[in-house]
N, CA, C and O of each residue as an XYZ file, in Angstrom:
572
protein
N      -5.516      9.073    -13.681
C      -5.392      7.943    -14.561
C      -6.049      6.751    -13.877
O      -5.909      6.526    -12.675
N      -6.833      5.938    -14.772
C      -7.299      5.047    -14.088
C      -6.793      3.697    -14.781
O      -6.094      3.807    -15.787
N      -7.138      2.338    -14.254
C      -6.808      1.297    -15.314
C      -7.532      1.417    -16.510
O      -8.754      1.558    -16.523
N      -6.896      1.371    -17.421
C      -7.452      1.026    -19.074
C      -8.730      0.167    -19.055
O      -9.778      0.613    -19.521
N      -8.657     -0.926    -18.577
C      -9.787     -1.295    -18.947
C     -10.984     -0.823    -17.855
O     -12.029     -1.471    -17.914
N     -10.911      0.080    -17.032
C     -12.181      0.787    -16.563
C     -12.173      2.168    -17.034
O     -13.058      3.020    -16.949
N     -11.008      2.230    -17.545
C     -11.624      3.980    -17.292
C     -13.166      4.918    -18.364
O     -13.899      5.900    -18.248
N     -12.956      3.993    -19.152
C     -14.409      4.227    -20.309
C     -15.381      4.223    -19.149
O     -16.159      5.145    -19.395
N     -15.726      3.654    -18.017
C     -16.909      3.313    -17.279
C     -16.260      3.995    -15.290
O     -16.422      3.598    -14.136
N     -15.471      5.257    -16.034
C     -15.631      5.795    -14.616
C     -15.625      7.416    -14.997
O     -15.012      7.916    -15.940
N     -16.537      8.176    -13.942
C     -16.531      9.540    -14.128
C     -16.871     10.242    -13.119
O     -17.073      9.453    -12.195
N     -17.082     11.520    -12.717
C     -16.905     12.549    -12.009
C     -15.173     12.333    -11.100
O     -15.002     12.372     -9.881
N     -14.145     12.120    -12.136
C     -12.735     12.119    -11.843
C     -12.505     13.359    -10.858
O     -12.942     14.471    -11.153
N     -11.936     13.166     -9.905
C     -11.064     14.384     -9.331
C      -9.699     13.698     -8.928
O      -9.511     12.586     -8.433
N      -8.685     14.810     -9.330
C      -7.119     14.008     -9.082
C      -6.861     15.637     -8.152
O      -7.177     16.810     -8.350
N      -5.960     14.716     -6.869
C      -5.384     15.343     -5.599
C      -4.249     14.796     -5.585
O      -4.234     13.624     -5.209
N      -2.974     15.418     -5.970
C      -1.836     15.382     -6.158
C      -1.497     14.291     -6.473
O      -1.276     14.409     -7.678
N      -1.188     12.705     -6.041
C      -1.199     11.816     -6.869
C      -2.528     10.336     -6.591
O      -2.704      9.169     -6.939
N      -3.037     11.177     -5.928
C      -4.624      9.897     -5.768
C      -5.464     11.067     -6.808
O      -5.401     12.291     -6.923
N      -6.311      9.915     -7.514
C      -7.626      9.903     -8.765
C      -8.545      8.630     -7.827
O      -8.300      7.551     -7.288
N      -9.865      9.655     -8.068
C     -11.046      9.057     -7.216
C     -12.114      9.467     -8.511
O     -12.018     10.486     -9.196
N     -13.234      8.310     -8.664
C     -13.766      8.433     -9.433
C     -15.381      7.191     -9.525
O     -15.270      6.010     -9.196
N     -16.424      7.660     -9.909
C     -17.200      6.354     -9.800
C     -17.480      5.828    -10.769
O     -17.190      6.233    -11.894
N     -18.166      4.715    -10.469
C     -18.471      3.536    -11.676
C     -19.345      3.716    -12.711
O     -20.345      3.897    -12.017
N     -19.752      3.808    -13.860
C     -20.721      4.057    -14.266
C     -20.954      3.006    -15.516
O     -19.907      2.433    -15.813
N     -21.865      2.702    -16.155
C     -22.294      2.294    -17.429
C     -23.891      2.858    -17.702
O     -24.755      3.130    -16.868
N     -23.944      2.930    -19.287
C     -25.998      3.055    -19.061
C     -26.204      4.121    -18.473
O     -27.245      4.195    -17.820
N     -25.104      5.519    -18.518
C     -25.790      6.542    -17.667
C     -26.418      6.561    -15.925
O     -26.917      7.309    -15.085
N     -25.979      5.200    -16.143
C     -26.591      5.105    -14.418
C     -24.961      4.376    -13.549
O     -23.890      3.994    -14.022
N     -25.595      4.470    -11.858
C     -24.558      3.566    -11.385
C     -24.840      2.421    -10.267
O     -24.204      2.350     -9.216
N     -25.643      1.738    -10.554
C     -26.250      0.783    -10.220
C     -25.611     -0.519    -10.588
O     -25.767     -0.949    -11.731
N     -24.897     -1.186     -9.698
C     -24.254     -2.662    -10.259
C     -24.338     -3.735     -8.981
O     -24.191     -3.614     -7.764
N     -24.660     -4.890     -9.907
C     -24.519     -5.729     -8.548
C     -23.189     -6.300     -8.739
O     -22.665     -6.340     -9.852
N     -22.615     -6.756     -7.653
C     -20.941     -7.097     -7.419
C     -21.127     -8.071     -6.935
O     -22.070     -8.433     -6.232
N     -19.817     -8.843     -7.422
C     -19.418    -10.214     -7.169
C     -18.035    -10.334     -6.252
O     -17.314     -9.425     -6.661
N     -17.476    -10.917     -5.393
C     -16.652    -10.927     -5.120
C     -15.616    -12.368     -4.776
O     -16.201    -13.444     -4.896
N     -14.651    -12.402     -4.507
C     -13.567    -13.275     -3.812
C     -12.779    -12.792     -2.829
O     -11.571    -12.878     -3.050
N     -13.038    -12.418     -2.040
C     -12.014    -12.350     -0.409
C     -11.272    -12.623      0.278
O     -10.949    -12.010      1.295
N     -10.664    -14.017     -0.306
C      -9.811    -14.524      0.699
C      -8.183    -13.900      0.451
O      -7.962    -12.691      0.386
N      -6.929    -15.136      0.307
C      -5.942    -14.423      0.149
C      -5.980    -13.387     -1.247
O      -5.106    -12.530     -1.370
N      -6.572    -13.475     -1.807
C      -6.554    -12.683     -3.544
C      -8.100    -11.725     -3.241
O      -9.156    -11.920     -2.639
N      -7.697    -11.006     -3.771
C      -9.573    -10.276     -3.547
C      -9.640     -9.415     -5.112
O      -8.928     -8.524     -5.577
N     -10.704    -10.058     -5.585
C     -11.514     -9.915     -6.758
C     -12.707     -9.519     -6.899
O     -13.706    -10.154     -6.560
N     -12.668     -8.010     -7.615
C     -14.209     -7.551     -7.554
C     -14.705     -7.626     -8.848
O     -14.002     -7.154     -9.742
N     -15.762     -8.119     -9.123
C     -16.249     -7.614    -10.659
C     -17.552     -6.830    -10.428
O     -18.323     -7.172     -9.531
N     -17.794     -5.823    -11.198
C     -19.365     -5.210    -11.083
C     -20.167     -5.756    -12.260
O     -19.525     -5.732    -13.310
N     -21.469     -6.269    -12.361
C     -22.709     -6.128    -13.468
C     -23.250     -5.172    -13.986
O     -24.411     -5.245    -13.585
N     -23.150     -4.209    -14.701
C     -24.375     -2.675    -15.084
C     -25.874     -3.922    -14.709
O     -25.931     -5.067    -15.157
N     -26.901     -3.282    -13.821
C     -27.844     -3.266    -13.482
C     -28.897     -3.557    -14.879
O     -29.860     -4.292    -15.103
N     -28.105     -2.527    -15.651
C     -28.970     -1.868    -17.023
C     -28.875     -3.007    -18.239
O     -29.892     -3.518    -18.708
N     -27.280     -3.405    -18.776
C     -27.162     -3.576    -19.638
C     -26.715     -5.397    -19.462
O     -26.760     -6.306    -20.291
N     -26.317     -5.382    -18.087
C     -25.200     -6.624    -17.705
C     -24.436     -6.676    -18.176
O     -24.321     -7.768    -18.731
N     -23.283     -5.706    -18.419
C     -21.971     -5.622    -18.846
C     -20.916     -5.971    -17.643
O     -20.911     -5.205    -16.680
N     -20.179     -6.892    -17.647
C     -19.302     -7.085    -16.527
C     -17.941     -6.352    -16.774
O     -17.314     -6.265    -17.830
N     -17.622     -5.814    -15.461
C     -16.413     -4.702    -15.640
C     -15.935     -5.505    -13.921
O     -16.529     -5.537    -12.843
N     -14.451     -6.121    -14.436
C     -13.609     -6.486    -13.508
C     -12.593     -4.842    -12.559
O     -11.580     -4.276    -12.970
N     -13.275     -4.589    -11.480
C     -12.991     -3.029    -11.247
C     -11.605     -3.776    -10.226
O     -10.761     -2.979     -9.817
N     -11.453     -5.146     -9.896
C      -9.724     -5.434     -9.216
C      -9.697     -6.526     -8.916
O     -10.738     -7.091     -8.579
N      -8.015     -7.433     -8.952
C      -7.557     -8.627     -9.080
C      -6.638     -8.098     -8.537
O      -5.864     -7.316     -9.089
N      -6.597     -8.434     -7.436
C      -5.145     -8.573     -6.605
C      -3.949     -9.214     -6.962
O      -2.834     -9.104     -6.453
N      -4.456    -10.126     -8.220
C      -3.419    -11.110     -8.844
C      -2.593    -10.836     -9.918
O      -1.609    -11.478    -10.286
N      -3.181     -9.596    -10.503
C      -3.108     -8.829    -12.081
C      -2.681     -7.923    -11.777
O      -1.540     -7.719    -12.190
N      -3.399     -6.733    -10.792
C      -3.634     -5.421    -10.572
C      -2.300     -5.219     -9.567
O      -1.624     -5.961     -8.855
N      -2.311     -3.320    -10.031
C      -0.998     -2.678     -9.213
C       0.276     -3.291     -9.063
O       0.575     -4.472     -9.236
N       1.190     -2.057     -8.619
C       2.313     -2.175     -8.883
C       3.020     -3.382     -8.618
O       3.885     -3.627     -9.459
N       2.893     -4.287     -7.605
C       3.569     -4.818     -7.258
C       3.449     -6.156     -8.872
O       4.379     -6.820     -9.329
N       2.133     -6.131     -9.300
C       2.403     -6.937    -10.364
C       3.071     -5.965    -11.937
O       3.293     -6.492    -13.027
N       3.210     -4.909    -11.694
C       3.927     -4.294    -12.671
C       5.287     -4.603    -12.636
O       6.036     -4.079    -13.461
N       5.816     -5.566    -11.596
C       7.244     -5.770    -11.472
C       7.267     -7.362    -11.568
O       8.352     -7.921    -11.726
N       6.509     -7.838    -11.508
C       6.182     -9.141    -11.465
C       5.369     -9.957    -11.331
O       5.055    -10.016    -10.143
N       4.584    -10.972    -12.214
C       3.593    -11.039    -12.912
C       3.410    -12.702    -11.967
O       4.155    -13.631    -11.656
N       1.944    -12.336    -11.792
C       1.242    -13.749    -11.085
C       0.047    -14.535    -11.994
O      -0.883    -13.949    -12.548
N       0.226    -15.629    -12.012
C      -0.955    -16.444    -12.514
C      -2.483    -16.002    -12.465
O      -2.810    -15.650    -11.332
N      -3.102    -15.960    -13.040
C      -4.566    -15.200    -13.191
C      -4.882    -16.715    -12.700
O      -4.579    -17.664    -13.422
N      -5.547    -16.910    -11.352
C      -6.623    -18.445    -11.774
C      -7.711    -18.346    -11.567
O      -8.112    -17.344    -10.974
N      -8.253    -18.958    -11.818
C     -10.045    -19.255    -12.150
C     -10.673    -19.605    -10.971
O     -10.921    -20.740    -10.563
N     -10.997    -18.149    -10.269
C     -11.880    -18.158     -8.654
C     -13.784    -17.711     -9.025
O     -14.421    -16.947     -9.750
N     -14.045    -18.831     -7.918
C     -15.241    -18.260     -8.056
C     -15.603    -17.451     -7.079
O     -15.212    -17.555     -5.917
N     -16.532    -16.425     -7.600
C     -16.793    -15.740     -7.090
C     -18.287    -15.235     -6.253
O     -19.032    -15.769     -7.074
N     -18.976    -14.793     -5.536
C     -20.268    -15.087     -4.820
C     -20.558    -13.457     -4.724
O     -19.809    -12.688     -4.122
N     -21.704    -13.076     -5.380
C     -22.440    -11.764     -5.256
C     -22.219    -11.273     -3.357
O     -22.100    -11.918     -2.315
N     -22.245    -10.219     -3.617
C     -22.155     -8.896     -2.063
C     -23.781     -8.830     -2.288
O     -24.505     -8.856     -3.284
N     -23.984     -8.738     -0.953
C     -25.387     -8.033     -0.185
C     -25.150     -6.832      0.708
O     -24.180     -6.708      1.456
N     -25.966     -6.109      0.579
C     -26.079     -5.226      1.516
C     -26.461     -5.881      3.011
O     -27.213     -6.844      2.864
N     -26.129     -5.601      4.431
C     -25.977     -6.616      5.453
C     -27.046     -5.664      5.702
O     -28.014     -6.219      6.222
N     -27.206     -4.381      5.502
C     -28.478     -3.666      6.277
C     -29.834     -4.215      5.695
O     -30.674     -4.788      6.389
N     -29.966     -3.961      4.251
C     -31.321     -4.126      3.837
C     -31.280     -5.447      2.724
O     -32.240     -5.752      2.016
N     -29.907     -6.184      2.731
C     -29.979     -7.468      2.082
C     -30.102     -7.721      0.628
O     -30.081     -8.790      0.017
N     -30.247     -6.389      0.167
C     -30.213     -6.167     -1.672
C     -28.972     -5.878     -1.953
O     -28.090     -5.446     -1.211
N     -28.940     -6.265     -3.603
C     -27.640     -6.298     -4.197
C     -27.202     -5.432     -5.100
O     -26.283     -5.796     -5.833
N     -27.798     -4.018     -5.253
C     -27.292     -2.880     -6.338
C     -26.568     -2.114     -5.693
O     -27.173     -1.929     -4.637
N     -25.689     -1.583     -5.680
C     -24.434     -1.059     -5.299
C     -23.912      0.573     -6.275
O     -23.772      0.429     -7.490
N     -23.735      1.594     -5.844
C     -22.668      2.519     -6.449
C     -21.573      2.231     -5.840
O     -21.451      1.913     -4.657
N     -20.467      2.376     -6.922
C     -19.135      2.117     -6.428
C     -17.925      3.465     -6.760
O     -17.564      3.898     -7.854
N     -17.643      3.746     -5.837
C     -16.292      4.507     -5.695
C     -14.954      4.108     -5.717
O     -14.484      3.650     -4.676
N     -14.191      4.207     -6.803
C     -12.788      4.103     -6.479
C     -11.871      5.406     -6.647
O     -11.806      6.283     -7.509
N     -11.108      5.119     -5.304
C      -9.786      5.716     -4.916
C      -8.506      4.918     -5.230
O      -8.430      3.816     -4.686
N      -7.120      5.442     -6.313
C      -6.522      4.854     -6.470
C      -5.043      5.793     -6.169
O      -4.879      6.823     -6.824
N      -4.393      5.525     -5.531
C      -2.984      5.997     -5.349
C      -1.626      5.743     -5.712
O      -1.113      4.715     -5.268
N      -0.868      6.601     -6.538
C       0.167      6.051     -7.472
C       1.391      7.147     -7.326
O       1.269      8.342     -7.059
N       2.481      6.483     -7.548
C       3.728      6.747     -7.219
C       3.645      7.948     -8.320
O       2.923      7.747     -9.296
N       4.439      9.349     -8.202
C       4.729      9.929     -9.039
C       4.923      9.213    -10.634
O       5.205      8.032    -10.832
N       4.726     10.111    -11.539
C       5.007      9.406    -12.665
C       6.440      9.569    -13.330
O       6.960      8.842    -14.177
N       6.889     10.590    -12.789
C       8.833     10.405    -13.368
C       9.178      9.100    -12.500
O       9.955      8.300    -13.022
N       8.780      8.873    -11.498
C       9.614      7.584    -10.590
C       9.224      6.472    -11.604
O      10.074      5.898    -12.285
N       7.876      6.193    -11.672
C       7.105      4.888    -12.644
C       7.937      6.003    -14.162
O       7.006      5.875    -14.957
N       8.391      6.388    -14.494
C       9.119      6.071    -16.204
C      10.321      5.906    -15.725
O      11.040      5.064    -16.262
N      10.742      6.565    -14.764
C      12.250      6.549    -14.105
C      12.707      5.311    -13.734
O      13.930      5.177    -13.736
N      11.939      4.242    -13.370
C      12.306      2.879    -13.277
C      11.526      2.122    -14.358
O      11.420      0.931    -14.063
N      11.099      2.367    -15.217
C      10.152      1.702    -16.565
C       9.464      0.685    -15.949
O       9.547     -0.517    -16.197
N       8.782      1.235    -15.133
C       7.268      0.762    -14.495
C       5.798      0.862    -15.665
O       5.166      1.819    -16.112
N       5.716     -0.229    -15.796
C       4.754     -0.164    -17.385
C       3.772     -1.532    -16.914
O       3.989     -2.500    -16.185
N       2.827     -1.168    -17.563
C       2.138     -0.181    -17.515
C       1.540      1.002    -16.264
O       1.157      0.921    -15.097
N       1.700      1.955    -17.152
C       1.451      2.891    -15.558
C       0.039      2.757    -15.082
O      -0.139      2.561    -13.880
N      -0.867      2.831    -15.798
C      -2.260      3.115    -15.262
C      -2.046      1.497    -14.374
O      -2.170      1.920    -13.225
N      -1.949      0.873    -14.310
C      -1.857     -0.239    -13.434
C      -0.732     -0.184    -12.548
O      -0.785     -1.252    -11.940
N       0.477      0.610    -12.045
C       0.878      0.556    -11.280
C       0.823      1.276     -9.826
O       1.814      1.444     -9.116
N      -1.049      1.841     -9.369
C      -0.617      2.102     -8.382
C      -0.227      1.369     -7.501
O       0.135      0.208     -7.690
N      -0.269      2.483     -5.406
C       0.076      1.845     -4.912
C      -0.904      1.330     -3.751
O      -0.701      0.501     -2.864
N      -1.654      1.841     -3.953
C      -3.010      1.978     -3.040
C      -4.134      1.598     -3.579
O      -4.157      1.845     -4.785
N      -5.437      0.907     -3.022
C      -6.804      0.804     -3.845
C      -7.275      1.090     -2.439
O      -6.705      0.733     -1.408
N      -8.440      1.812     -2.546
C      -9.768      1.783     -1.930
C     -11.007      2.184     -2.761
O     -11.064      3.130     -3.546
N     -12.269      1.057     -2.372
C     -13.047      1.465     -2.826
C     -14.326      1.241     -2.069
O     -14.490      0.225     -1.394
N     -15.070      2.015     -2.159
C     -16.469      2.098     -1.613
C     -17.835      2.015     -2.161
O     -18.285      2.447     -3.223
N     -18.393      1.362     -1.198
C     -19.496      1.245     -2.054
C     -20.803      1.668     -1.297
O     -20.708      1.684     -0.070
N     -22.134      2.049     -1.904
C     -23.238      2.537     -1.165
C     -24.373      1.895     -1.923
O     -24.813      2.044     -3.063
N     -24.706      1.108     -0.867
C     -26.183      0.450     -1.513
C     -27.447      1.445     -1.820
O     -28.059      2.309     -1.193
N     -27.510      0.840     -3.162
C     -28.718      1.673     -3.812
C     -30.461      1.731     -3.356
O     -31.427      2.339     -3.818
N     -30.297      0.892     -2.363
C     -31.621      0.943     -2.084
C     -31.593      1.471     -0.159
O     -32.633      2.079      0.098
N     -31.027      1.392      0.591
C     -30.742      1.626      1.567
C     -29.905      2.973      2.234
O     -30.047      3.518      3.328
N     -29.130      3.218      1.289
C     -27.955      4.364      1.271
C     -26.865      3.871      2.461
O     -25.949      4.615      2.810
N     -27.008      2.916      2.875
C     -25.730      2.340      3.857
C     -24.421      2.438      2.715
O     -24.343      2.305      1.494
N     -23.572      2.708      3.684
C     -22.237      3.379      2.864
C     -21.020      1.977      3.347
O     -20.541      2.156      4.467
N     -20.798      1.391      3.016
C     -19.080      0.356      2.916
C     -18.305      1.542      2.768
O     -18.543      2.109      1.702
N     -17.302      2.207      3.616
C     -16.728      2.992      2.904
C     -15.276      2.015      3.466
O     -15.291      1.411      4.538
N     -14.132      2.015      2.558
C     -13.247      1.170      2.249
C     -13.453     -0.004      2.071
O     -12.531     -0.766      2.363
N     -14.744     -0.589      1.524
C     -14.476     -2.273      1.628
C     -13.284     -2.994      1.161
O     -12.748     -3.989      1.649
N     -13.020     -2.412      0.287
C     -11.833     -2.606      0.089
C     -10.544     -1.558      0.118
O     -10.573     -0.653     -0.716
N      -9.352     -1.633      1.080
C      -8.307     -1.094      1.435
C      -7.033     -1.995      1.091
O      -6.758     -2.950      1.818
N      -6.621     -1.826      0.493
C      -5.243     -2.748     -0.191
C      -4.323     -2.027     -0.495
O      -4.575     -0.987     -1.102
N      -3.259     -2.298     -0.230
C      -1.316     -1.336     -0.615
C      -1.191     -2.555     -1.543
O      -1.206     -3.716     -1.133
N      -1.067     -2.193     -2.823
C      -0.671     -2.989     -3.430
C       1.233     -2.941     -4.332
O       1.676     -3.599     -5.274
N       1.955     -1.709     -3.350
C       3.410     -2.081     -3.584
C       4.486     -2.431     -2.414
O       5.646     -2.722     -2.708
């Protein structure tokens, strides 16, 4: 299960007992340039390369469980495009890994929505022109 509002734009899914890993896609391709915010809140959004469709892939402020129990202010961060540090370009494939509590526990305590309550994010990314790999740039427990 992924969040609702990505899962239309993620595929080659594989689920391992309760982590779902899966990549980004739009346009048949997976080419996006990413934007980010890093500091205490970390916010990724991707661009399709192809179409410029923006797909918010995490908000530390919104996202996972811990806001499935209690809900934080969305505010208005700006955000500054990722480079690749090797070859300095900005198209990106992105991988996410997401890890979530059994699902009798999340109905067993009416943890809702589920696709947003895991408890884990990682995601990776591999620049498209270089093949340098970020693998966890982002690592977050989010319960």
């Amino acid at each position: 299960m992924f969040l609702e509002r990505i899962k239309n734009n993620i595929i080659n899914v594989n689920y391992k007992n309760d982590i779902v890993v899966g990549d980004l896609c739009c346009c048949n391709q997976f080419e996006f340039e990413l934007y980010e915010s890093y500091d205490e809140n970390i916010i990724i959004d991707a661009v399709c390369s192809k179409c410029h469709k923006k797909i918010n892939i995490y908000n530390s402020l919104t996202d996972g469980y811990n806001n499935c129990i209690s809900k934080h202010i969305n505010k208005n961060i700006k955000l500054k495009k990722i480079y690749c540090k090797k070859c300095k370009k900005s198209y990106f494939k992105v991988n996410i890994k997401l890890e979530y509590p059994p699902l009798e526990e999340l109905l067993e305590d009416k943890i809702y929505p589920v696709d947003n309550a895991f408890s884990w994010i990682w995601i990776t990314l591999t620049c498209c022109n270089c093949k340098k790999k970020y693998k966890n740039y982002v690592n977050e427990e989010t319960a």
